[in-house]
Structures are given as C-alpha cells and as structure tokens.
C-alpha positions in Angstrom: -8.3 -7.4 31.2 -6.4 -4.7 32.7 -8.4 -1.5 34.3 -7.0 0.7 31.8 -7.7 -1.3 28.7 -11.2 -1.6 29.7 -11.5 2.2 30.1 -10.2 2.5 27.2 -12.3 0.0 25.7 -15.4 1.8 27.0 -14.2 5.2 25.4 -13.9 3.7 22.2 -17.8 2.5 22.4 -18.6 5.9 23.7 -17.0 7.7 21.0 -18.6 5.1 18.3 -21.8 6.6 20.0 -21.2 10.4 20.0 -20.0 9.9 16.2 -23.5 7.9 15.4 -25.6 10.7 13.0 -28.7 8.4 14.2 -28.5 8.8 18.0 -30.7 11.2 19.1 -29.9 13.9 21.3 -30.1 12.2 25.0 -28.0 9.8 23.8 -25.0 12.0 22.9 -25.6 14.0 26.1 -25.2 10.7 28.0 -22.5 9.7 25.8 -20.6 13.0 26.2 -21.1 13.2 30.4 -20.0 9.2 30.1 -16.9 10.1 28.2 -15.9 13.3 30.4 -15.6 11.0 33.5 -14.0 7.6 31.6 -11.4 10.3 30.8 -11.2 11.7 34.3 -11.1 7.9 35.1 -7.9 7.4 32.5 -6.2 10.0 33.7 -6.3 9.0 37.5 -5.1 5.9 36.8 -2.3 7.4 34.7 -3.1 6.2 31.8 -1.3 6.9 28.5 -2.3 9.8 26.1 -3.2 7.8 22.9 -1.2 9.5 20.9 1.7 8.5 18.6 4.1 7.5 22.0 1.8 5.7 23.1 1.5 2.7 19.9 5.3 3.2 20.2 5.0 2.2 24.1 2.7 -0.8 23.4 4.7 -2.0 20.4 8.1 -2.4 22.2 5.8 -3.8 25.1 4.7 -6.7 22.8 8.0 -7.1 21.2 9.9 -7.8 24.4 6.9 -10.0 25.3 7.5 -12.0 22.4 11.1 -12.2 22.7 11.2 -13.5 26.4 8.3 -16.1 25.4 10.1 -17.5 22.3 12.2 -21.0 22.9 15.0 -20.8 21.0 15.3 -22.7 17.4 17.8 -25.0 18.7 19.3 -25.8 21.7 23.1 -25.3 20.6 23.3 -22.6 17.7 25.9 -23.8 16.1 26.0 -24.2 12.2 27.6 -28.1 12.1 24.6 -29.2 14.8 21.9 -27.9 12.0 23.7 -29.8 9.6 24.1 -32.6 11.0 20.0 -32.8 11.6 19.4 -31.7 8.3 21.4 -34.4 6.6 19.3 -37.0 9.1 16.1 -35.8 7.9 17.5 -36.2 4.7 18.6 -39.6 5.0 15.3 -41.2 6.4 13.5 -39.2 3.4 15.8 -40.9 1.2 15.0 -44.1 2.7 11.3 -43.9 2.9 11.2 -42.8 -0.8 13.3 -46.0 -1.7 11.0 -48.3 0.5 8.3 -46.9 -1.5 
C-alpha cells in the first residue's frame, strides 16, 4: 500500500472516531490532534484534496490500468477470422450433439 493511501486510510478511521456520539471526550481530543497532523502528513507528501478532481484523477488512473492490462479478444481483429471460429465451434457442437 502506497504512503498516501494509508494516510488516507488512517484519516478515514479517525474521522469514523470524531463522528462516534459514544466516544468520550479524550478520545475526540486524541482523534482531532491525530487528524491535524495525518493532514499535515497528506499535504507534505502532496497528496490530493479529496474532492471531486480527485475521484476524477483516480478513475482515469484505473481506466488506463485496465486498458494496458487487457489482452486483446483476438489476436487478428478481423470479422472473417471470428467467423471462421465461430462456425468451428459450431461444427463440433453439431457433432457432439449427433454422437449423442
């Protein structure tokens, strides 16, 4: 896990604290001086904001992830060489169900 997701990761659970109406005073004073200096953390690193461009950052992030990982369908992309195994498949289908 990356530094900054972990910070990030640690605000979160901070923020799940300070917003707890059972934790008792102390703990939202620890929580608060916790989340002052994960933020001071973020922000040295240079972090993103978390707002609206950021999801838009992480999103095209993911998609060009997923496009350089994906193996192509077929090796040529033409329309006769689907076909072609298509009507193969088809054929032993045909001949299992008639051996059958």
């Amino acid at each position: 896990m990356k530094p900054v997701d972990a910070n990030h990761r640690k605000l979160r659970g901070v923020v799940a604290v300070l917003k707890n109406s059972g934790a008792t005073e102390h703990e939202r004073e620890n929580a608060a001086t916790l989340k002052a200096r994960l933020e001071r953390r973020l922000e040295q690193q240079g972090a993103l904001s978390g707002d609206w461009t950021d999801i838009v950052f992480r999103l095209g992030r993911k998609a060009r992830e997923m496009k350089k990982s994906a193996a192509p369908l077929f090796a040529t992309g033409d329309s006769t060489t689907i076909a072609v195994r298509l009507g193969r498949a088809v054929g032993q289908g045909l001949k299992k169900w008639r051996a059958s």
